[in-house]
N, C-alpha and C positions, 0 to 999 in steps of 0.2 A: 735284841731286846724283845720283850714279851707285850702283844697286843693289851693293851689295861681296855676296862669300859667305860665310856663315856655317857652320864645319864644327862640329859638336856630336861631341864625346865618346860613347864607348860607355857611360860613365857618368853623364854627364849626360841621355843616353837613358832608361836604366834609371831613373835618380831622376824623371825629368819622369813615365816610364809613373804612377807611386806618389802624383800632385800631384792635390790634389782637382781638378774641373774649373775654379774660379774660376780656381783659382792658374794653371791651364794658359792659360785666356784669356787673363788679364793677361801669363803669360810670351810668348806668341804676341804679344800687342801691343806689347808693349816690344823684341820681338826685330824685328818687321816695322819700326819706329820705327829703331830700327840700321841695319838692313840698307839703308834705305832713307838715312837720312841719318844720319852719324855724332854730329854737333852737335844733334840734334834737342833741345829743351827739354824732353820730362817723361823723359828719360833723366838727368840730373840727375849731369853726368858734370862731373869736374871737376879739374882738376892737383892734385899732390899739394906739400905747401908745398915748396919746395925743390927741386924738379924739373922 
């Protein structure tokens, strides 16, 4: 799979500064898991019924 770009919010900036460290780790690994491959498995991503 092909890197895509990830633009973050000036909002989602601000809230990420205020995230205890775990939660930044885990968000940091869940985002590199994206970026890298959209389907990846503990991203836990899924159609919505009907769509």
């Amino acid at each position: 799979m092909t890197n895509i770009e990830i633009i973050l919010t000036e909002t989602l900036r601000e809230d990420y500064r205020l995230l205890p460290k775990p939660a930044k780790k885990k968000f940091d690994k869940q985002l590199g898991f994206l970026a890298q491959n959209t389907k990846h498995p503990s991203l836990k991503i899924h159609r919505i019924k009907d769509h």
